[in-house]
N, C-alpha and C positions, 0 to 999 in steps of 0.2 A: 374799597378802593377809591374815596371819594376824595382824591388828590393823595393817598398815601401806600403807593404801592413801591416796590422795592425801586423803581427808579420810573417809575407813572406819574402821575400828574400832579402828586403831593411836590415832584422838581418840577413842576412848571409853574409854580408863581410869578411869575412875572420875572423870571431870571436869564429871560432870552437875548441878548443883544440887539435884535430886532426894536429900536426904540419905538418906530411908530409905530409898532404892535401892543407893544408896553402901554402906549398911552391912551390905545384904545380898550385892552384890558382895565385899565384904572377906570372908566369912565362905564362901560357896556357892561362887565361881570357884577360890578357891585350894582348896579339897577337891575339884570338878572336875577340874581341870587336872590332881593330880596323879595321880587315874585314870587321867586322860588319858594323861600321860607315862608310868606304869608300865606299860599296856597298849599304847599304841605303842612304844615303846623296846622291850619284851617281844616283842613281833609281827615288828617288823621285823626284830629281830634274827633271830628266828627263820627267818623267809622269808629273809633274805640267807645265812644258814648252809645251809637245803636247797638255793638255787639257786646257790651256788659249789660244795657238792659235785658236784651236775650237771654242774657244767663242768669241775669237775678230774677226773670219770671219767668224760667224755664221753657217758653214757648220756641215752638218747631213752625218752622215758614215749609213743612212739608206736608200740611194741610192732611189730605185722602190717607197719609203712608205714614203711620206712625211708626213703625217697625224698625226705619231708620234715623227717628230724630235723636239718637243717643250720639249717634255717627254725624250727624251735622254740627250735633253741637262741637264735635273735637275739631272740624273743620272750620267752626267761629273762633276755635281758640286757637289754632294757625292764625287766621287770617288777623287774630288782636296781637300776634307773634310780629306777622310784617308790620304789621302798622306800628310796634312798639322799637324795632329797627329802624325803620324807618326815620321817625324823632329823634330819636339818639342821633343816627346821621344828620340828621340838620342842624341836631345842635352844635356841632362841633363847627357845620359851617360858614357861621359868622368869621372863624378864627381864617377863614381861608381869604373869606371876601377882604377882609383888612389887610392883610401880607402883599395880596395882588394891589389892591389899592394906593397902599407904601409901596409897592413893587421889592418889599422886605420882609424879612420873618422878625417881626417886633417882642413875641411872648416868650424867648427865653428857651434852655433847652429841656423843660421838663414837659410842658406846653407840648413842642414840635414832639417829643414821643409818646405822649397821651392819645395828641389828636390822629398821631397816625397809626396807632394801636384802636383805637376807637374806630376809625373808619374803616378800616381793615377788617375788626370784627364783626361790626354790622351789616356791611358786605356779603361779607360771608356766611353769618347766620343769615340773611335773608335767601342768598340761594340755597342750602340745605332746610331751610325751611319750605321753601317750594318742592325742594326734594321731597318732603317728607308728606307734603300735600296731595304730590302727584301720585306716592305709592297709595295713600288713605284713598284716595279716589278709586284709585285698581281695584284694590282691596272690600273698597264698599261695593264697585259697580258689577265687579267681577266673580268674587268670593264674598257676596253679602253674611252670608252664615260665620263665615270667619272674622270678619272684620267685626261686627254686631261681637263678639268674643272679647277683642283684640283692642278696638276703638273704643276704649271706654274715655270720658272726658279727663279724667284722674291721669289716665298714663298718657293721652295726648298732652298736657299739661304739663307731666313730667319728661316726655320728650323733646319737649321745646324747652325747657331749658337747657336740656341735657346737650343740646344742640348747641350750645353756646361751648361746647368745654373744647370740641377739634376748631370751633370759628377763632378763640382767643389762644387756640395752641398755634394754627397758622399764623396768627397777626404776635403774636410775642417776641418776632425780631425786631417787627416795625420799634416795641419798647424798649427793647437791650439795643440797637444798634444805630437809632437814629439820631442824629445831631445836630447843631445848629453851629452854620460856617459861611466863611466867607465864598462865592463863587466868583469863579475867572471873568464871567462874563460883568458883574456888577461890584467892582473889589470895595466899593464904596457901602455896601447893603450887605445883609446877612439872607441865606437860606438854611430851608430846615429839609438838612440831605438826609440822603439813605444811607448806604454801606460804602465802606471805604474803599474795595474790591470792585475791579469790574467783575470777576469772577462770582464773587457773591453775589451780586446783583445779578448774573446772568442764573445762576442757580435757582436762587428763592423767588426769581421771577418766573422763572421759566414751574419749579413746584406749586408755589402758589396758583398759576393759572390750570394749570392740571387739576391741583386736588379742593380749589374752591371756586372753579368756573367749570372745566370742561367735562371731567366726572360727575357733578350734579346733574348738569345739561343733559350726558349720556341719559343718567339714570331716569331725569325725566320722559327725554324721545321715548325711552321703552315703555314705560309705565303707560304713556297715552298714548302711542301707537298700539298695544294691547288693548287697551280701551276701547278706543275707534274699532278696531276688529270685532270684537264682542257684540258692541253695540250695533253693525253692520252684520253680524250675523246675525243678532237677535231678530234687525228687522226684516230679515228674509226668514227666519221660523218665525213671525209673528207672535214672540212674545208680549205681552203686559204692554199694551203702545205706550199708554199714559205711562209708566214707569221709567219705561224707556226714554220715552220726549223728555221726563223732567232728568234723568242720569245726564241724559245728552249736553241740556242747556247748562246744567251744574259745571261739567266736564269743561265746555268751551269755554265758561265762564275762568274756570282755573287755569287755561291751555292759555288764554290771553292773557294771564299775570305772569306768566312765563315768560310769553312772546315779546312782552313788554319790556320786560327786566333784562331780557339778552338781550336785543336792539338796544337798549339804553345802555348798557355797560360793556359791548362788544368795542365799541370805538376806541373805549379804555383801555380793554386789556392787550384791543391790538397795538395801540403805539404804546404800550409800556414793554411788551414785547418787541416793539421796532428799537425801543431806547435800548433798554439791553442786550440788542443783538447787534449795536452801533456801537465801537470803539471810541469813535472820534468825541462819543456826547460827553463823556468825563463824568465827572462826580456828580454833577448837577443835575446829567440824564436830559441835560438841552440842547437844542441846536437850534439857531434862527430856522431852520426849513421844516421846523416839527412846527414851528410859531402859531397859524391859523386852525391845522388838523388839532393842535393840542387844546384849542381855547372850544373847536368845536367838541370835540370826545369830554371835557369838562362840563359843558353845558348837558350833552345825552347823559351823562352818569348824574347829576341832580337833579334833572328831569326826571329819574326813575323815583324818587321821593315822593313826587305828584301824580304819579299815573293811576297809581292804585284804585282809589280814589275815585276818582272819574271813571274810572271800570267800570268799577261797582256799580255807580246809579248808570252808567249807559248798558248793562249786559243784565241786569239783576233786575226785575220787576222789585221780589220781594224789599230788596235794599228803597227801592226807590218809596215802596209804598209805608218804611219805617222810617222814612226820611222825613215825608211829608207830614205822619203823626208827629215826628218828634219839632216839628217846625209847630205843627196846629196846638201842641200842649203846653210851648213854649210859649205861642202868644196869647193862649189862656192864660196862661199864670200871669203873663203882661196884664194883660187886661183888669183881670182880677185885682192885680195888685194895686191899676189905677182909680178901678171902682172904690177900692177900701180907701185909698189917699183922699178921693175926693169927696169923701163919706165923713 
């Protein structure tokens, strides 16, 4: 949904009538953004380089309990899932930060249905992605015997792509249907619209938010509310404390990628539902009065690019403490490399 939802924020480029809003979009989003892009592009990169060396030395950050590092590891291949979403979504961001900056859609109509095919999908693989972390969780923390079965790294693996087939079946109108046109409000500039319908647009907004926000969401609440129970029973029987404390910390650790991802894309899907439940906003899906809420629900949904991230080394000892080897082997090899130079 990262300005491309069927009349969401992909219509809010800067096609508001609102000029001195326009002109503070040209000036404040593009120095956003590219915070944005250096610290996610930075981040991710970074988590995808500690969780493939994990996998290329098969080591488990679950120390005492080897019993479940087969199951962690499918939960490092999630999480190299977000982070691979993630980037994709930014890539495409540049094309956004430019359009608002021209207060136009410059790149043509194959562009405008890529990019909003693209963000659309990654979107949406990333929350069925957390769907699918939140069950692996239950499932390891709840039903260990089954998931150790079930969770092998191979078919988490194949899950996650698998995941990508309903993310790019939802976003495939974004590709058939989207266009590049003139809007009422700027007859001088071009935008890269959605559907020619209000009607459609009230429909595939209205499905869209159902079966790639509100149904995953469901699906999560339940998964870690069973969890939380479990674990809160456990520790009135006195199960395994130690197993329990690390389930626990795992669990919140993943409850907060959640928490994160709806706070940041909840602004989104509300005013893209407020646009297509408004007659008056036309093809463009704009209204000077959406003007400020639109520029802020834009900024919470690219902020979800960077949170990740920051999670990790604030919630995750282990992350932190693969952070700083990969920092300390780093400036060995610097170093190294300066001792041979000056040799």
């Amino acid at each position: 949904m990262l300005l491309q939802n069927s009349t969401g924020p992909e219509d809010l480029l800067g096609n508001s009538s609102d000029l001195g809003l326009g002109s503070v979009e040209q000036v404040l989003v593009p120095i956003l953004d590219i915070l944005i892009l250096l610290l996610g592009v930075g981040g991710h990169t970074m988590v995808m380089v500690i969780l493939c060396g994990r996998q290329r030395r098969g080591v488990t950050h679950i120390g005492q309990f080897p019993q479940t590092s087969m199951m962690r590891k499918g939960t490092d291949i999630l999480l190299l899932a977000l982070s691979a979403a993630d980037l994709l979504l930014l890539s495409i961001l540049p094309f956004h930060t430019v359009a608002i900056a021209m207060q136009q859609w410059p790149f043509g109509d194959f562009i405008c249905r890529l990019v909003s095919f693209l963000g659309s999908a990654c979107s949406t693989a990333s929350v069925f992605t957390l769907a699918t972390l939140a069950v692996s969780r239950y499932l390891t923390v709840v039903q260990p015997a089954r998931a150790y079965s079930i969770l092998s790294p191979r078919r988490v693996s194949i899950a996650a792509v698998i995941l990508w087939i309903p993310a790019c079946s939802l976003a495939a109108p974004q590709l058939i249907f989207r266009y590049v046109g003139t809007p009422r409000q700027a007859p001088d500039g071009l935008a890269c619209f959605a559907f020619l319908s209000h009607q459609d647009q009230l429909i595939y907004g209205v499905f869209h938010f159902l079966m790639a926000f509100l149904l995953p969401l469901f699906t999560i609440a339940v998964a870690y509310g069973s969890i939380y129970m479990f674990l809160w029973r456990g520790q009135h029987a006195g199960r395994a404390p130690q197993v329990e404390r690390y389930q626990s910390k795992v669990t919140q650790t993943s409850a907060m990628l959640v928490l994160a991802f709806t706070l940041c894309w909840l602004p989104s899907y509300g005013l893209t539902l407020a646009l297509v439940a408004d007659k008056t906003s036309g093809a463009t899906g704009t209204s000077p009065r959406y003007g400020p809420i639109s520029v802020f629900a834009r900024f919470m949904a690219t902020s979800s690019t960077v949170v990740n991230p920051i999670l990790y080394v604030l919630m995750s000892q282990k992350f932190r403490q693969d952070l700083l080897s990969l920092f300390k082997s780093r400036g060995q090899r610097a170093n190294g490399a300066l001792a041979m130079a000056a040799t």
